[in-house]
C-alpha positions as CSV (number, residue, x, y, z in Angstrom):
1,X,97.6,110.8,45.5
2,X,99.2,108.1,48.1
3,X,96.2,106.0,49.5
4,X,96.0,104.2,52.8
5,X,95.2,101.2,51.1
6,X,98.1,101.4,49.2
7,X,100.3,101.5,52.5
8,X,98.7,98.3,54.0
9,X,101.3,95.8,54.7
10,X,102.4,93.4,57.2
11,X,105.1,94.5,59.9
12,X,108.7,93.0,59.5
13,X,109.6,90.8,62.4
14,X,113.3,92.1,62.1
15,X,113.7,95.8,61.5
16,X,117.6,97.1,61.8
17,X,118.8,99.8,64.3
18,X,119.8,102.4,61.5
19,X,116.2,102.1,59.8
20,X,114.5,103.0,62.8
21,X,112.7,106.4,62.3
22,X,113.9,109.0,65.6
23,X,112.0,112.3,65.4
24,X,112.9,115.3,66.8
25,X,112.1,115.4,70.5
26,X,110.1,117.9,72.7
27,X,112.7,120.5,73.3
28,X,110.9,121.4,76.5
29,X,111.6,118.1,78.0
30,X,115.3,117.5,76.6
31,X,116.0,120.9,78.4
32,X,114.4,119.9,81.5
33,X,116.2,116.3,81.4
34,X,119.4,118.8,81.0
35,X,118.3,120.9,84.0
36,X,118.1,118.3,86.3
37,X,120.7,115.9,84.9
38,X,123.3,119.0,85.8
39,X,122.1,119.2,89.3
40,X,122.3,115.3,89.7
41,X,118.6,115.1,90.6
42,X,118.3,111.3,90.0
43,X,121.6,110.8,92.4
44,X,120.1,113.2,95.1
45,X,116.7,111.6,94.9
46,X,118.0,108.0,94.9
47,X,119.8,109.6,98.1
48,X,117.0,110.4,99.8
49,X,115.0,107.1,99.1
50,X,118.1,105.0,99.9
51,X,115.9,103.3,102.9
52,X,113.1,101.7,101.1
53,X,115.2,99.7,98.7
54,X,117.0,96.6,100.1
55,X,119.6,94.7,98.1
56,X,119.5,93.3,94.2
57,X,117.7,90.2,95.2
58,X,113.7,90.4,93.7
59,X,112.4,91.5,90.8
60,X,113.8,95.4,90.3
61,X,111.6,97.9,91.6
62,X,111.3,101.7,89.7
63,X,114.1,103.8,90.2
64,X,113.6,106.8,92.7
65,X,114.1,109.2,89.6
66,X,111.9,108.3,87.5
67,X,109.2,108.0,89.8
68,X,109.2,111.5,90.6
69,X,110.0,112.3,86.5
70,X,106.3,110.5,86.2
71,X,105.0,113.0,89.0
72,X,106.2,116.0,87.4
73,X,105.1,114.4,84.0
74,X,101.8,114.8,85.7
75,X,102.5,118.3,86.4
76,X,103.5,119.4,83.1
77,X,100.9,117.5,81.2
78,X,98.1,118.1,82.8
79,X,97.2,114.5,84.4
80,X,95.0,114.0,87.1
81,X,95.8,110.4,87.9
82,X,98.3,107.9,87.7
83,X,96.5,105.9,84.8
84,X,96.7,108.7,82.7
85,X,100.5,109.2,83.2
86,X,101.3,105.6,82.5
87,X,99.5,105.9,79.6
88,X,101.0,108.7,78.1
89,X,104.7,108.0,79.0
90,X,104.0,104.9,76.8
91,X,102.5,106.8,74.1
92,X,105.3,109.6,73.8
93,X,109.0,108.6,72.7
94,X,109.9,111.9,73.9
95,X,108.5,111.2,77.8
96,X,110.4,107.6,76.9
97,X,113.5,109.3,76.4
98,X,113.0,112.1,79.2
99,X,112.7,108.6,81.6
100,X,115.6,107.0,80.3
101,X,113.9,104.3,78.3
102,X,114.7,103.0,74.8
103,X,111.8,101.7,72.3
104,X,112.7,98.4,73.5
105,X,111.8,98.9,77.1
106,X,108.4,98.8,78.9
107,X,107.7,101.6,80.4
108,X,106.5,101.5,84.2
109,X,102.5,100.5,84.7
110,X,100.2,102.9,86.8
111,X,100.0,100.3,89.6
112,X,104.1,100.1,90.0
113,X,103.6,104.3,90.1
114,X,100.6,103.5,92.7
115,X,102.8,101.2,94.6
116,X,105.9,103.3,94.7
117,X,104.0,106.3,96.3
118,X,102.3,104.3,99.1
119,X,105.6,103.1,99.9
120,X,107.5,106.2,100.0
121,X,106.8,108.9,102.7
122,X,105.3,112.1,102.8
123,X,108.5,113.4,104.5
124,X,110.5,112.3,101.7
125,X,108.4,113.9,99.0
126,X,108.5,117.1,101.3
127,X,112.5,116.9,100.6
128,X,112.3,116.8,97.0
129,X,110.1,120.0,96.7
130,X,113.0,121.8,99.0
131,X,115.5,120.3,96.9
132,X,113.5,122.0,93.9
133,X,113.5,124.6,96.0
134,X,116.5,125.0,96.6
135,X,117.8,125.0,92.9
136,X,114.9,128.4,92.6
137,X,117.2,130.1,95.5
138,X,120.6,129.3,93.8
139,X,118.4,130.8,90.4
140,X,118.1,134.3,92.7
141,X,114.6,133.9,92.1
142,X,113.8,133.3,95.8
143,X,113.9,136.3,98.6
144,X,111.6,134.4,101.2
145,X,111.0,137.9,103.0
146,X,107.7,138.4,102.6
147,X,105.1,135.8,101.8
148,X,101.3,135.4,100.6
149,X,99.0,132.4,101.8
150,X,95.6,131.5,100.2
151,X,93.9,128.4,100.6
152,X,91.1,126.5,98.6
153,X,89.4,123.3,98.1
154,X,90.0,119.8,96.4
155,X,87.2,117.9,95.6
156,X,87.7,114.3,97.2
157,X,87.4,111.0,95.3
158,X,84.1,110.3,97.2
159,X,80.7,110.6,97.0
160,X,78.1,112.5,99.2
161,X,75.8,109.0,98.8
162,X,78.0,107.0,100.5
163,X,78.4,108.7,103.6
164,X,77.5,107.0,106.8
165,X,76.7,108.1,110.6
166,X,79.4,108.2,112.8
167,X,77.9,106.7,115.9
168,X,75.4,103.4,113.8
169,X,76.8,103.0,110.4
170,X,73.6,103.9,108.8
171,X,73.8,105.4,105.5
172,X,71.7,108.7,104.7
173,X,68.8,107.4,103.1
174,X,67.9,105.0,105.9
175,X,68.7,107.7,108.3
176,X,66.2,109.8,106.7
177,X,63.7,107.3,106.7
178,X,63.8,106.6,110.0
179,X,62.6,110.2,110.9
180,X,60.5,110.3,108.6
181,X,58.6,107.5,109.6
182,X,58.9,108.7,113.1
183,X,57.4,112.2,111.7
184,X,54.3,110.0,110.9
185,X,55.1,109.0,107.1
186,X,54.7,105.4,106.7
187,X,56.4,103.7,104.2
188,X,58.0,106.6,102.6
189,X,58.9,107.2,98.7
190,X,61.8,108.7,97.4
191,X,59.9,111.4,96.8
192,X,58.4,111.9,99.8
193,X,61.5,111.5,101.6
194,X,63.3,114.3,99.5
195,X,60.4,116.6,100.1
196,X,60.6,115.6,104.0
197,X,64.5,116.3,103.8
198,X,64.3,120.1,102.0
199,X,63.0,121.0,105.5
200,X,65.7,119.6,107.6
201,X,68.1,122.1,108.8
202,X,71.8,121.3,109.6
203,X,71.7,117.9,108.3
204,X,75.0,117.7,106.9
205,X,77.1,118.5,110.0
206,X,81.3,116.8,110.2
207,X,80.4,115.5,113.6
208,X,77.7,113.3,112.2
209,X,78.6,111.9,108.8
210,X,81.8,110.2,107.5
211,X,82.7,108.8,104.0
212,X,83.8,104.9,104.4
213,X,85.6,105.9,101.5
214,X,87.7,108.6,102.3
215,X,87.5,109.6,106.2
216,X,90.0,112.2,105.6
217,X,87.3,114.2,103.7
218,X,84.6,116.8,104.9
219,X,81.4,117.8,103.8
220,X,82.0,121.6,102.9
221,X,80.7,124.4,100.4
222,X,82.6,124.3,97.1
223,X,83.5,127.8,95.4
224,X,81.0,127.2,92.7
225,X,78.1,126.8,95.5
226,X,77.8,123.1,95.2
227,X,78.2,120.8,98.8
228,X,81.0,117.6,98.4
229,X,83.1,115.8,100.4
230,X,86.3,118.1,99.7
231,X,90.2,118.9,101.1
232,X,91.7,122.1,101.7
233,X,95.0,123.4,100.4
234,X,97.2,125.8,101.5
235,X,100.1,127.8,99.5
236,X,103.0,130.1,100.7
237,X,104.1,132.2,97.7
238,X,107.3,134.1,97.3
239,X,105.7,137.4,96.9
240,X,109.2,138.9,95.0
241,X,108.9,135.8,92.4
242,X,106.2,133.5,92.7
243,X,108.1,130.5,93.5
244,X,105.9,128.0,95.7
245,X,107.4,128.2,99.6
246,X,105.0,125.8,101.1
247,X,101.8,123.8,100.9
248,X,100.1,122.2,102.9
249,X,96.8,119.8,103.4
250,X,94.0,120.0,106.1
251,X,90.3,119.2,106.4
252,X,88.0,121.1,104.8
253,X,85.9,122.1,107.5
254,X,88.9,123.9,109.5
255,X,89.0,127.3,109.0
256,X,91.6,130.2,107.9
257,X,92.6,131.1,111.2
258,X,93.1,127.5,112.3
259,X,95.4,126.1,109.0
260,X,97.1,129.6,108.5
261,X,99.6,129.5,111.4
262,X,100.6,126.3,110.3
263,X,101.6,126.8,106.8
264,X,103.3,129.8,107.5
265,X,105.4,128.0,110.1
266,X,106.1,125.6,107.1
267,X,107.3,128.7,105.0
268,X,109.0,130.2,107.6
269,X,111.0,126.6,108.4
270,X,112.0,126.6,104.4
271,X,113.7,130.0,104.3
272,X,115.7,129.0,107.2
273,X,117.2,125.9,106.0
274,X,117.9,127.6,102.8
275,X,119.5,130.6,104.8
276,X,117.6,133.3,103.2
277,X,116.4,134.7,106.6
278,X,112.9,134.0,108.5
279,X,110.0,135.8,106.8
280,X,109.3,139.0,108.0
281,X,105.9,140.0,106.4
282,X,102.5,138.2,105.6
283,X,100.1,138.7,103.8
284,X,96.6,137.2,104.4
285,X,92.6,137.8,103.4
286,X,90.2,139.2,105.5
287,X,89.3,135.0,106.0
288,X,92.8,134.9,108.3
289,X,92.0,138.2,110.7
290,X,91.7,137.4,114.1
291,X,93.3,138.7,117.2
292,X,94.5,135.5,118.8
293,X,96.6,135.3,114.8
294,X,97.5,138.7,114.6
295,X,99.1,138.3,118.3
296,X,101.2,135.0,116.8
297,X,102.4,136.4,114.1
298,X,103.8,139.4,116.0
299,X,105.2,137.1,118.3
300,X,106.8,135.2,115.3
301,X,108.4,138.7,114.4
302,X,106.0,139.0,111.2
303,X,104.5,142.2,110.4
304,X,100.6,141.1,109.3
305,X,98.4,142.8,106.6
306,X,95.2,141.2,106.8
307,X,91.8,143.0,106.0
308,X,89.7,143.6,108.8
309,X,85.9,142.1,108.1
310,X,83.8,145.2,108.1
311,X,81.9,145.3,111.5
312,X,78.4,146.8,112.8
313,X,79.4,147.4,116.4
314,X,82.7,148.6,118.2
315,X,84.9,145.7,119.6
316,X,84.9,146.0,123.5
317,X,88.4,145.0,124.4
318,X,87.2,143.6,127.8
319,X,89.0,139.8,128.9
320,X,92.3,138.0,129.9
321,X,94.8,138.6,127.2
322,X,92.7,141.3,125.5
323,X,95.1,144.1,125.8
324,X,97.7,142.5,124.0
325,X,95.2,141.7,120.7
326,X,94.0,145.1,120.6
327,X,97.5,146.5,120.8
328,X,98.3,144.4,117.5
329,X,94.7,144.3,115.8
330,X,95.4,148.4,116.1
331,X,98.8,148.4,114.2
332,X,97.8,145.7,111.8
333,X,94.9,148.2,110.7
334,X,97.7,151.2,110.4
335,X,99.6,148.7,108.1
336,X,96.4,148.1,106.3
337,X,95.9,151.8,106.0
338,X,98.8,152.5,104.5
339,X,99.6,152.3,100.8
340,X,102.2,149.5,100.9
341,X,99.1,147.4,101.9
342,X,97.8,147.9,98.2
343,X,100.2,147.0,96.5
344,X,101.2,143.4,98.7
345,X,97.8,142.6,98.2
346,X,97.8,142.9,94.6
347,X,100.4,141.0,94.1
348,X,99.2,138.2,96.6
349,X,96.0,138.2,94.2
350,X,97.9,137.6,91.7
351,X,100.8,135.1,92.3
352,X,98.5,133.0,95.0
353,X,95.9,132.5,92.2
354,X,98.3,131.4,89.9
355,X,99.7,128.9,92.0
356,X,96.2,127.8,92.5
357,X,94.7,127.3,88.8
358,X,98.2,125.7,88.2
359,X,98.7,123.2,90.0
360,X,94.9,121.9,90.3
361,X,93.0,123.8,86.9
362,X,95.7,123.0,84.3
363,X,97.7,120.5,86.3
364,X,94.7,118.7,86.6
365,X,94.2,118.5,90.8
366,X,91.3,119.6,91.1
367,X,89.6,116.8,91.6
368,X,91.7,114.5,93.5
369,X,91.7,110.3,92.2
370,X,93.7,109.4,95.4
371,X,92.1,108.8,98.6
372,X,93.9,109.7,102.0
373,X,95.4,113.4,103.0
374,X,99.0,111.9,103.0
375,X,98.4,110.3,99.6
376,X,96.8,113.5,98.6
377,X,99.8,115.4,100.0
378,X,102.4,113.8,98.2
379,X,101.2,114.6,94.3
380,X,101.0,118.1,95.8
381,X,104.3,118.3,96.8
382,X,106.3,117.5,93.1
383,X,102.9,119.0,91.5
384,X,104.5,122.1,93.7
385,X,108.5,120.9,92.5
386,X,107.2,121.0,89.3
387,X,105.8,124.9,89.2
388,X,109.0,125.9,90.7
389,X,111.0,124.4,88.0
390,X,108.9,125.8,85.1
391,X,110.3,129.2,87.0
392,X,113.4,128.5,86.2
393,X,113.1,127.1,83.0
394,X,111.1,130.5,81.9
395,X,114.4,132.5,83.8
396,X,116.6,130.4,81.2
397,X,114.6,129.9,78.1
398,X,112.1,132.2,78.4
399,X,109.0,129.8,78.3
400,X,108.1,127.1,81.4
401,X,105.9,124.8,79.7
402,X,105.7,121.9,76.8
403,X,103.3,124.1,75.4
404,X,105.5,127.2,75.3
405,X,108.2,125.6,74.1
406,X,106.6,123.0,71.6
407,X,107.5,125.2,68.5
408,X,111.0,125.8,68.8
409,X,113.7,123.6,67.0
410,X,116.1,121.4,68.7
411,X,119.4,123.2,67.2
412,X,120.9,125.9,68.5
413,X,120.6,128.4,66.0
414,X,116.6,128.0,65.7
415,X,116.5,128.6,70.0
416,X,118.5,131.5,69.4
417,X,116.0,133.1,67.2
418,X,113.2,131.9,69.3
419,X,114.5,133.6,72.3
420,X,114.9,136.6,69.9
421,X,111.7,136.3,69.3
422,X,110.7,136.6,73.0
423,X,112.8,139.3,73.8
424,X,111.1,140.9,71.4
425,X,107.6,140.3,72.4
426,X,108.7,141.5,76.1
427,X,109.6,144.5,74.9
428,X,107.1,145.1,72.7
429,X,105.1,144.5,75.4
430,X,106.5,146.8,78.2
431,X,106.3,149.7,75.9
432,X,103.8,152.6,76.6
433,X,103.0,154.6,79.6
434,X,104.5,155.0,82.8
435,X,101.1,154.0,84.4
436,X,101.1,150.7,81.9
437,X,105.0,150.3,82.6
438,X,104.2,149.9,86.3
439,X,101.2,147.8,86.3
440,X,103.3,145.2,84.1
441,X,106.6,145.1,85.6
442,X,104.5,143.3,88.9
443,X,104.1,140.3,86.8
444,X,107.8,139.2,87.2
445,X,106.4,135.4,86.7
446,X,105.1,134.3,83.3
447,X,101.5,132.8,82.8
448,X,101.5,129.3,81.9
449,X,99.1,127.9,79.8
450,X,97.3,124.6,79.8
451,X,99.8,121.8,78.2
452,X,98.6,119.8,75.1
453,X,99.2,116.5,74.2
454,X,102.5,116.9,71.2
């Protein structure tokens, strides 16, 4: 039986090149490096960044490339912040080699990451997810016809404690004790003052309170009922694949029919630089109905199915510019009616959520580290690039993450019978009824699973 003790010795200070042990690599990553390396991602990006780099003089900065390989590292792995994807590049000779760097190199420190982003802009991130985005389209995995938009919330990298009034600068506990002592307590406790403040009402209002640390954040209602300085996100999904059209950031306190025009404008500006035509159907929650957007997007040319809110009275149509919003709240609740409706909104259910628990339940964004929408918007952008290429790495290979991808060999002959053994589960899996037949073939994008650590 060997013993640790018996394998105790000291290091060599000279080991020779051919002694060195090299074990097999993630496959997932050598056939991602392959993806983009044939589509000269690291010469398109370096492109693109060509203005923030000036001459060889200095100490060499990080290459364009692999500062957005360390992004979609982030992605794929399951990091929430840039710490934790330094870390981890150094600790995996298959990330090393997936960056370009040999054993003998030093791998690039979470504040050269840090740096890198603050410097770059938002505008050039934006270009790399249509450049992803791009590569889905020349895939035929993108039809950019008709499009689904959900939003939900990130919570901020700040803390309800530290906010602050707007108009003094006083923070919330002295705030508080000031009207309480003006209520006629003197000299308040803590408890006494959070007795005093369960009977407030409206004490938590945007106008009032800012976080020093993050002004960019709102105070809003989080999904599972708790209150926190928070963002809002924004998707526009491919509903014929899945593939990510658009996202964008806004404050948490603005509502669906105020951020909805605007990402769909964003989808709608994608299709036509990729030439697949404007969209030509959206579909929206009940959050999004309102005349004033049911009247933009028919003047967009977008046929709208949004739920109507259930209502107690009968709408009087009564006002300037009323005619023209019951004229189109009317024929979006025939499209409603009808049984397309059903199915559009299953399907938005379906790949919209997705997108969501990727990109911020298993990619880790949830809870933002970053501080700043734009800063915020930029890891959202390749967290978005790198959903769209796990589409078409499951279209190739038939899995779209390191986790999915972790058992099969390098050679060709063992990713053969891997892929056999796909096939075979996908069909063993569309067998049975028509009824079961139909209710599977809507899932035309795989479920990705959260990645572990290899």
């Amino acid at each position: 039986m060997g013993k640790r003790s018996n394998r105790e010795r000291q290091a060599d200070l000279w080991i020779p090149s051919d002694r060195i042990v090299e074990p097999p690599g993630h496959v997932f990553y050598t056939k991602l490096d392959a993806l983009l390396t044939a589509h000269h991602f690291d010469r398109a990006v370096e492109h693109l960044c060509q203005r923030f780099y000036r001459g060889p003089l200095g100490q060499p900065s990080l290459p364009p490339g692999v500062y957005f390989r360390c992004l979609l590292i982030g992605f794929f792995e399951g990091l929430d912040s840039e710490r934790g994807i330094a870390w981890r590049v150094a600790d995996s000779l298959s990330l090393r080699k997936f960056l370009g760097y040999g054993v003998d190199e030093r791998t690039p420190d979470h504040s050269t990451i840090s740096r890198t982003r603050r410097l770059l802009w938002a505008s050039t991130h934006q270009a790399v997810f249509r450049w992803v985005l791009r590569r889905v389209q020349a895939e035929g995995l993108l039809a950019g016809t008709c499009v689904g938009i959900d939003a939900t919330t990130l919570e901020a990298n700040a803390a309800m404690r530290s906010i602050v009034r707007r108009d003094t600068g006083a923070t919330y506990e002295a705030y508080l004790r000031t009207l309480a002592e003006a209520a006629g307590i003197i000299e308040p406790t803590r408890d006494e003052l959070r007795r005093f403040d369960r009977t407030r009402k409206q004490k938590g209002s945007n106008r009032d309170w800012v976080s020093p640390a993050d002004p960019d954040a709102r105070i809003t209602k989080m999904k599972d009922g708790r209150t926190h300085l928070a963002h809002k996100a924004e998707h526009a999904v491919d509903l014929s694949s899945g593939a990510l059209m658009a996202i964008t950031l806004h404050a948490a306190d603005q509502g669906d029919t105020t951020t909805g025009m605007t990402t769909l404008r964003a989808a709608d500006r994608a299709t036509l630089a990729l030439e697949v035509g404007p969209v030509a159907e959206a579909v929206l929650d009940k959050g999004y109905h309102s005349g004033a957007v049911l009247v933009a997007l028919a003047e967009m040319g977008v046929r709208s199915y949004v739920p109507e809110a259930t209502r107690k009275t009968r709408r009087r149509w009564t006002g300037k510019g009323k005619h023209d919003e019951q004229r189109q709240v009317y024929a979006n609740r025939r499209r409603v009616r009808g049984p397309r409706n059903r199915g559009l909104q299953a399907k938005r259910a379906e790949l919209n959520e997705r997108s969501n628990a990727h990109l911020y339940e298993t990619g880790g964004m949830r809870r933002v580290h970053l501080r700043g929408r734009e800063n915020i918007l930029k890891r959202l952008l390749i967290h978005g690039a790198g959903f769209n290429l796990a589409l078409i790495m499951r279209t190739r290979y038939g899995r779209g993450t390191p986790r999915g991808l972790q058992g099969c060999p390098v050679s060709s002959s063992g990713q053969r019978r891997c892929a056999a053994r796909t096939g075979a589960a996908n069909t063993t899996r569309t067998s049975g009824s028509a009824a079961t037949r139909h209710r599977i073939s809507r899932r035309s994008v795989p479920v990705f699973y959260r990645p572990i650590i290899t």
